[in-house]
C-alpha positions as CSV (number, residue, x, y, z in Angstrom):
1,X,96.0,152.3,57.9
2,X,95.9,153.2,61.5
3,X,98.2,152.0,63.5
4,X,98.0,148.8,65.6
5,X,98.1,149.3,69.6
6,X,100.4,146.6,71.1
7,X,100.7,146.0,74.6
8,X,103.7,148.5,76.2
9,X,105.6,145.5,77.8
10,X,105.2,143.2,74.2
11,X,109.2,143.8,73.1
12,X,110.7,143.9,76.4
13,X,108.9,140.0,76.8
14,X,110.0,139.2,73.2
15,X,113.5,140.3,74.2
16,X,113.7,138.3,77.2
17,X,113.1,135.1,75.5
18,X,116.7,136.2,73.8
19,X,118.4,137.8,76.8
20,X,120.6,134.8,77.8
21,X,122.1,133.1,74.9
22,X,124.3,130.0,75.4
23,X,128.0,130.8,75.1
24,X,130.0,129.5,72.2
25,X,132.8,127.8,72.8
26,X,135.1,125.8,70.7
27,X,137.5,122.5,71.6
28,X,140.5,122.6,72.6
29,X,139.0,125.2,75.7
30,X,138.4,125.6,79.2
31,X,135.8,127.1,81.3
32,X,135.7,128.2,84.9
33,X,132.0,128.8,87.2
34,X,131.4,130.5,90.2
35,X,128.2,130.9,92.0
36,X,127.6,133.4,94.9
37,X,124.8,133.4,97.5
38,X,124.1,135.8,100.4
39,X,123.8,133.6,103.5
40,X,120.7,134.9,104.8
41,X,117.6,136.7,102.9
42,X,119.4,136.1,99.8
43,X,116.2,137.1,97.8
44,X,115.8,140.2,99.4
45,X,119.5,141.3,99.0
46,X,121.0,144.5,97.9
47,X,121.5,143.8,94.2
48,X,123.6,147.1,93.6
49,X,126.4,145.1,95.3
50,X,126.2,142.3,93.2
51,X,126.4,144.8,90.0
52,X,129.4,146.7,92.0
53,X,131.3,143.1,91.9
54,X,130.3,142.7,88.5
55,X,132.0,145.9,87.1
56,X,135.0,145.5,89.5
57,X,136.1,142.4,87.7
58,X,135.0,144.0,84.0
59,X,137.3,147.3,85.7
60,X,140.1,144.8,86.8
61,X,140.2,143.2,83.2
62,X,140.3,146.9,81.2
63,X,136.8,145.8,79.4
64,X,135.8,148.8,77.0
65,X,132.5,149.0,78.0
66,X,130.7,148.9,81.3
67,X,126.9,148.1,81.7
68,X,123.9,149.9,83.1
69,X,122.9,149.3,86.3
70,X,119.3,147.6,86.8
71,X,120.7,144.8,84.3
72,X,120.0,141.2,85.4
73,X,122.7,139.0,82.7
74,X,125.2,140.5,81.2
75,X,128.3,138.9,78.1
76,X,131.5,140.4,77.1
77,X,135.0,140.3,76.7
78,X,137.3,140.6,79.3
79,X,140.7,139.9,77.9
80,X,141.0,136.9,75.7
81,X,138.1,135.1,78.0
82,X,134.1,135.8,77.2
83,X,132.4,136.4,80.2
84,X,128.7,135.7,81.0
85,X,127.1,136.7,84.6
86,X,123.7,136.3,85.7
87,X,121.4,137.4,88.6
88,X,118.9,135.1,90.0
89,X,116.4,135.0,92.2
90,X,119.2,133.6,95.1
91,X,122.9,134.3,93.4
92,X,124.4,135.1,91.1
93,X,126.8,133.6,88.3
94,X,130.0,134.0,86.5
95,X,131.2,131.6,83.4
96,X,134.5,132.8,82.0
97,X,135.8,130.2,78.9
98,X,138.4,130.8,76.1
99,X,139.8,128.3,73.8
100,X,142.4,126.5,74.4
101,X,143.7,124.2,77.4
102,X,147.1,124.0,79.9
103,X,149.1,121.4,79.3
104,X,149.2,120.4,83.2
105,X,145.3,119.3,83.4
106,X,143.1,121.7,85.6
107,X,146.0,124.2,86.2
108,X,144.9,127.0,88.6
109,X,146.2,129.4,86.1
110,X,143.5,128.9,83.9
111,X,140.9,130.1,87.6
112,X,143.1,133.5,87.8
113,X,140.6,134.9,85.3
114,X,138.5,135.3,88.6
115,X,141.1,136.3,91.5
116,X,141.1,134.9,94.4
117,X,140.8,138.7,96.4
118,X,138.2,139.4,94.0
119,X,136.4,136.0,95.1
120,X,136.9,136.9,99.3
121,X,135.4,140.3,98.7
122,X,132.3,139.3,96.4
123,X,128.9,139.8,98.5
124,X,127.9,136.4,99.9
125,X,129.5,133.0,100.0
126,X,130.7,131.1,97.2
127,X,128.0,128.3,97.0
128,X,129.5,126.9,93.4
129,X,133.1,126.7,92.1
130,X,133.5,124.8,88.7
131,X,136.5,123.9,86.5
132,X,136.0,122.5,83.4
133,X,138.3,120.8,80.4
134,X,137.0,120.3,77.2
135,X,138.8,118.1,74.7
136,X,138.4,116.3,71.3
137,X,137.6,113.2,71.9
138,X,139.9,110.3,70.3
139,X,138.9,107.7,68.4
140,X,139.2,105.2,70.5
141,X,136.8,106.3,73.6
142,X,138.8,103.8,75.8
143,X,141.9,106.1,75.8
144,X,140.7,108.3,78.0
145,X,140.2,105.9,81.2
146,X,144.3,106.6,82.2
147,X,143.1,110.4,82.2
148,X,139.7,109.6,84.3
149,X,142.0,107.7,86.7
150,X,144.0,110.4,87.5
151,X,141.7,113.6,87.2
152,X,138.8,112.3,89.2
153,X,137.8,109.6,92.5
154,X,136.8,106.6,91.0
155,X,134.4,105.7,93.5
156,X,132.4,108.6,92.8
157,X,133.6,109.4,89.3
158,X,130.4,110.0,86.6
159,X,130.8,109.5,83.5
160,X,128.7,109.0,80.5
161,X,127.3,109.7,77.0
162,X,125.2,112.9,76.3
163,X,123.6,114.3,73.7
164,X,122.8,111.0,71.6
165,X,126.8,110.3,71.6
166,X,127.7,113.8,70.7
167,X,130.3,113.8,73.8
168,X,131.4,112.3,77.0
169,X,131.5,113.9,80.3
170,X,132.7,113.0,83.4
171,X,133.2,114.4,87.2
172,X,133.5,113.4,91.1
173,X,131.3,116.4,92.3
174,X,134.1,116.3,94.9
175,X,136.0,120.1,95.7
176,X,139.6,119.9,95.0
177,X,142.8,121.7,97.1
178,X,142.0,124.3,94.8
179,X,138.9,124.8,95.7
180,X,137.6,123.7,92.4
181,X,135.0,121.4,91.3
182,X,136.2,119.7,88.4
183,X,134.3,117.9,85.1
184,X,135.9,117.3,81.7
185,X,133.9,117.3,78.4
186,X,135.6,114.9,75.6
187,X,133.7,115.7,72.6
188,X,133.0,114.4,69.2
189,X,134.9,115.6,66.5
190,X,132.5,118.2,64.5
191,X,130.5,119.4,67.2
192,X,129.7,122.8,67.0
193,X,130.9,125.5,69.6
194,X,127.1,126.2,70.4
195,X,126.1,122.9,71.2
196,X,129.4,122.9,73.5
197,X,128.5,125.8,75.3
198,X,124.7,124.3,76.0
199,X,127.0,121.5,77.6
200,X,129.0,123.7,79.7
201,X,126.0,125.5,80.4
202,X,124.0,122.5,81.5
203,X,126.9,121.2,83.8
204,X,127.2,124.3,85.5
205,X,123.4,124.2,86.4
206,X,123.6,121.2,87.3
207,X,125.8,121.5,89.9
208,X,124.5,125.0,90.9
209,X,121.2,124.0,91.5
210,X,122.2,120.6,93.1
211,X,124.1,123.3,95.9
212,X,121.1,125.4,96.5
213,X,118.4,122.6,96.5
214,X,120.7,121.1,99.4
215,X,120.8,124.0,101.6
216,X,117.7,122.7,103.0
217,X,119.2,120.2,104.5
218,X,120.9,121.4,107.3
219,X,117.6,123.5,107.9
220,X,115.7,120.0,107.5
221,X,118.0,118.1,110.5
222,X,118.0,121.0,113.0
223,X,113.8,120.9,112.6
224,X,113.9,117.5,113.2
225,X,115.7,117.7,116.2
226,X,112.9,120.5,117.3
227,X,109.7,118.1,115.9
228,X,111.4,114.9,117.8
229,X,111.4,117.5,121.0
230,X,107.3,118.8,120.3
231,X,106.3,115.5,119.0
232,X,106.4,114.0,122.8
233,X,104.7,117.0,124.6
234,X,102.1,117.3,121.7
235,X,101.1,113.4,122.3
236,X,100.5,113.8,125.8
237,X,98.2,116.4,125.7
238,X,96.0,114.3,123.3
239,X,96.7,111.5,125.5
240,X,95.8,113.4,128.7
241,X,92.0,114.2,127.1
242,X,91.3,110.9,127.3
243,X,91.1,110.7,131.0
244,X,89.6,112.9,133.7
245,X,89.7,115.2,135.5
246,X,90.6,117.6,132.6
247,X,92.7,121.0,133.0
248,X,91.2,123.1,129.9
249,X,93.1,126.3,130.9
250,X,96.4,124.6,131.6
251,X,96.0,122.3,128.6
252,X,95.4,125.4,126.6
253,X,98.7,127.4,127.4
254,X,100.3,124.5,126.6
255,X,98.5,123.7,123.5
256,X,99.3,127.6,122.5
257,X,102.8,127.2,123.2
258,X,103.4,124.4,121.1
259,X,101.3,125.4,118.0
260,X,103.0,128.9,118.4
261,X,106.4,127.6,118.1
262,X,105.3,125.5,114.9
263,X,103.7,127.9,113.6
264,X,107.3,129.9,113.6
265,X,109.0,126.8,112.2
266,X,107.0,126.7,109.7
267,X,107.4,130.5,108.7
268,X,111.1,129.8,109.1
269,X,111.4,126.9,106.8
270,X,108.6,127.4,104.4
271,X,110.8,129.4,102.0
272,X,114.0,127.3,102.1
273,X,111.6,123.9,101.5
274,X,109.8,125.7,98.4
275,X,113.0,126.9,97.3
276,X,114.5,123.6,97.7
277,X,111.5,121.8,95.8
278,X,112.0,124.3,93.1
279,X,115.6,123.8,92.6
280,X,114.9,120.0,92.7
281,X,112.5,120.3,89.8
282,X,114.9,122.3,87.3
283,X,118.2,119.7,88.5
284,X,116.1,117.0,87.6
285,X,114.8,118.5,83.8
286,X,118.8,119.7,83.3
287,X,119.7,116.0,83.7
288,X,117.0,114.6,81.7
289,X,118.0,116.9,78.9
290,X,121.4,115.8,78.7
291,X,119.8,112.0,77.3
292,X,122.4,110.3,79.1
293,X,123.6,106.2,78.4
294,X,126.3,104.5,79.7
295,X,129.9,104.8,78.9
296,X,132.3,101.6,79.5
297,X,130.1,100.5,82.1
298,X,130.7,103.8,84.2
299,X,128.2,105.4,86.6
300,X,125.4,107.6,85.1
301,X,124.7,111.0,86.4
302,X,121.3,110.0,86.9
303,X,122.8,106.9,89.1
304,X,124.7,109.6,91.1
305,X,121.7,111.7,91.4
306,X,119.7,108.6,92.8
307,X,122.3,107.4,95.4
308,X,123.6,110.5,96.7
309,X,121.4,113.7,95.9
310,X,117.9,111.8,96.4
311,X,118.4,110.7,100.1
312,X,119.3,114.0,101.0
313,X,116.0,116.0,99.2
314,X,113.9,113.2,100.8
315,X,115.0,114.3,104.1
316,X,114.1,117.9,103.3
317,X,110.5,116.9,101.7
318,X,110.1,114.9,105.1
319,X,111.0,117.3,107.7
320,X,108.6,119.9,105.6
321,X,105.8,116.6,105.2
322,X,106.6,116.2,109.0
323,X,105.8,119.7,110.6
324,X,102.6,120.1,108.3
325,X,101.3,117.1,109.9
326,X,102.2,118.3,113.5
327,X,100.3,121.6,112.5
328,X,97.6,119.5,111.4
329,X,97.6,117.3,114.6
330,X,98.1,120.4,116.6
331,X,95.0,121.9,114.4
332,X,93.4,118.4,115.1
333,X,94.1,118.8,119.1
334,X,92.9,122.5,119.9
335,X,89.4,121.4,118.0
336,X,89.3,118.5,120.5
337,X,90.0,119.8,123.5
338,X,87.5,122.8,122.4
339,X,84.9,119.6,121.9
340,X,85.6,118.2,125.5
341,X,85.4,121.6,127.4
342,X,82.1,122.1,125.3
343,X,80.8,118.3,126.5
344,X,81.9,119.4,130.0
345,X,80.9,122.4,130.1
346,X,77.2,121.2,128.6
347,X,77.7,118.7,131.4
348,X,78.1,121.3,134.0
349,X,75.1,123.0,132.4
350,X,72.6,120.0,132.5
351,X,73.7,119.5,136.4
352,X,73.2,123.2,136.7
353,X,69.7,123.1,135.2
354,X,68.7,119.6,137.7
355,X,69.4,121.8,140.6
356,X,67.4,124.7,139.3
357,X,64.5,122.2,139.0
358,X,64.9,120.4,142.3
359,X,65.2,124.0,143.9
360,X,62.0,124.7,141.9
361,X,59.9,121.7,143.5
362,X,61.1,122.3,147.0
363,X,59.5,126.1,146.4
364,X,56.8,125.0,145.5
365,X,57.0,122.3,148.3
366,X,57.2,125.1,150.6
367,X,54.8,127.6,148.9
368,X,52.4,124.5,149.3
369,X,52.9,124.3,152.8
370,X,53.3,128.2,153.8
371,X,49.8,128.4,151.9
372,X,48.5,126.1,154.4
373,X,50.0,127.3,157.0
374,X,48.6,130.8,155.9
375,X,44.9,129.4,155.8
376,X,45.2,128.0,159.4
377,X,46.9,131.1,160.7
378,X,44.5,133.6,158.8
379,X,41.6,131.6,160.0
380,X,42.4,131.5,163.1
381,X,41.9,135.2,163.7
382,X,39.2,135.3,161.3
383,X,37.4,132.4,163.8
384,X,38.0,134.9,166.6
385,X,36.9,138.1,164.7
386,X,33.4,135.7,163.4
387,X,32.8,135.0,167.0
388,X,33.1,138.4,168.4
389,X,30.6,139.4,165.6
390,X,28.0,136.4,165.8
391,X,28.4,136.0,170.0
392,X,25.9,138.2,170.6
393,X,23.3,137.0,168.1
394,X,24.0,133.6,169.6
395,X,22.8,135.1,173.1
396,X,19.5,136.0,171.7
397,X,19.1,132.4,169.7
398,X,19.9,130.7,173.3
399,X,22.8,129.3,171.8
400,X,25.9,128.8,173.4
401,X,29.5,130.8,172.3
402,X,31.3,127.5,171.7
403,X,28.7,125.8,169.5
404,X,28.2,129.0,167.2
405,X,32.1,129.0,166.8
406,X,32.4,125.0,166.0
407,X,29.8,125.7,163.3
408,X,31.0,129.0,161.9
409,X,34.7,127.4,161.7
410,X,34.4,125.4,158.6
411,X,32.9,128.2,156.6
412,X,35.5,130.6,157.6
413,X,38.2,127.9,156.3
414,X,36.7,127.4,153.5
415,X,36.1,131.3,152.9
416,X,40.3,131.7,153.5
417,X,41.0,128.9,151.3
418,X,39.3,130.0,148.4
419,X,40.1,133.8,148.9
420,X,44.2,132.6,148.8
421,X,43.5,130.4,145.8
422,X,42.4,133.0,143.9
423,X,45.0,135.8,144.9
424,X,47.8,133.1,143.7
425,X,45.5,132.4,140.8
426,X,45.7,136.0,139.9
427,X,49.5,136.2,140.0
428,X,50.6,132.7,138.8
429,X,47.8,132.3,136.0
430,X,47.6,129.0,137.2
């Protein structure tokens, strides 16, 4: 049987499907998240210094084996915590977890698996810092409202049912002293250490994408400021079409300058919104995912989401819904003022083309008159030449000079008249 051709890159997509397993991770434990981010091109960033920082800490911690460059996730062992990193698109990621928690709840001990000095000299900013406690959770739910109290702000405190009542979570998305965002996972006795580390997984996303979805925000006010600033100018250039006289060459430069410096806004931003509306999308299926309900009455995730996270995405998706119209209107403008110039400029044209005829009729006024002028003069000499030719004829008739003249004049009139009528005939054709 010959052998069946598959495509070279079939495996290699197979394999990705399986590249990024969710950690395992059993209760008692703890877990601790950090997300880095270059502050500017992040996309475009030198990804051999992510991997250097990547095999400092694996260095640091003695792990046995180091991986190849080129890699994109990596998961080991580095002492007695498992390590998962990630590249992305924008960051990159680091989950440490081990079993077990500190008896003094979100000791900075358990962090030291990721060093501070290692932290300061990572390539980018730390966008993302998480801490999280996972417990059993008792039989009575309502014990653990003393521990919510003390862990986490009440008036921003989530905390809910996930997973069809397979476990509790709860946080303040607020950053402690330690720099630390904190969330605790209570879960249900029996739960299995992979569908703890999808919850872990999930919370860490959450937050991660929440961070990077927001960075549009700052963007989104300081282009507001600038469209508050165009919006003005562009207006009274529409406005000043409407009236004459019109200024098409100054209107112009100005028209250019504003749609040029949109037209760089929207370069600027268009990157950071569509990044932002793709971070959006996945926060949004990672909540949905975790099938919240409510826990004692406490404030969903989803809730959270809707109060604090949703006013500021809005303000990104109206900045960006903002400077598309203004390149619209500006689109919009630079077509009308083209219109107007045509209109005056046909207007112009039509004026130009009245003159032409009036200057037209007054030629042929004066071709008119220099034609009869011409007759007169031309006859005139031709009288005098007829009478110099017929004067003595009119001798031998017995006729006098001024009577042969009177009659001969009409004649020689009409003779002219009809000779220049037919030499304009012949260059007119009319």
């Amino acid at each position: 049987m010959a052998p069946i051709d598959d495509h070279p890159q079939r495996y290699a997509l197979v394999n990705e499907l399986h590249a990024r397993p969710y950690p395992q991770i059993s209760v008692p434990g703890h877990a601790v998240y950090v997300a880095f981010k270059e502050p500017r091109d992040a996309a475009n960033r030198d990804r051999h210094r992510d991997f250097t920082h990547l095999t400092s800490l694996l260095t640091r911690h003695g792990a046995p084996n180091l991986p190849q460059e080129g890699i994109t996730h990596y998961t080991g062992q580095i002492g007695r915590h498992a390590l998962k990193w990630e590249s992305h698109t924008e960051f990159t990621t680091f989950l440490a977890h081990a079993p077990g928690v500190s008896s003094r709840p979100y000791d900075p001990a358990e962090t030291a698996i990721l060093p501070a000095d290692w932290i300061e000299a990572a390539p980018g900013g730390r966008i993302a810092a998480i801490q999280i406690r996972i417990e059993e959770l008792p039989e009575d739910p309502e014990a653990i409202a003393p521990q919510l109290a003390d862990w986490f702000v009440p008036e921003s405190l989530v905390c809910a049912w996930i997973l069809d009542g397979a476990a509790v979570i709860a946080g303040d998305f607020r950053i402690d002293p330690a720099g630390q965002m904190r969330f605790a996972i209570f879960v249900q006795p029996g739960t299995g250490p992979g569908r703890i580390g999808r919850i872990v997984q999930r919370i860490c996303e959450i937050e991660t994408y929440r961070a990077m979805s927001m960075l549009g925000l700052m963007r989104a006010r300081s282009l507001m400021k600038r469209l508050n600033e165009l919006e003005p100018q562009l207006s009274e250039l529409v406005e000043a079409m409407a009236h004459a006289p019109l200024d098409p060459e100054g209107m112009l430069n100005d028209l250019l300058t504003i749609s040029g410096e949109l037209e760089a806004l929207a370069v600027q931003h268009s990157f950071r919104f569509g990044a932002t509306g793709a971070y959006e999308a996945i926060l949004r299926e990672r909540v949905s995912v975790l099938r919240e309900s409510r826990f004692e009455g406490r404030q969903l995730l989803k809730e959270f989401m809707t109060r604090r996270y949703d006013p500021a995405v809005r303000t990104v998706h109206s900045a960006e819904s903002r400077l598309n119209a203004m390149l619209e209107r500006a689109t919009r403008t630079a077509e009308l003022l083209r219109t107007r110039v045509d209109v005056d400029r046909s207007a112009q044209n039509q004026k130009l083309l009245e003159s032409m005829d009036r200057r037209s009729d007054l030629q042929l006024r004066l071709q008119h008159t220099v034609e009869g002028l011409s007759v007169v003069a031309i006859s005139y000499y031709a009288v005098s030449l007829v009478g110099y030719l017929i004067y003595p004829l009119a001798k031998q008739i017995g006729a006098s000079k001024e009577l042969v003249l009177a009659g001969a004049t009409p004649l020689v009139i009409l003779g002219v008249w009809l000779m220049v009528r037919r030499i304009r005939k012949g260059m007119t054709g009319h």
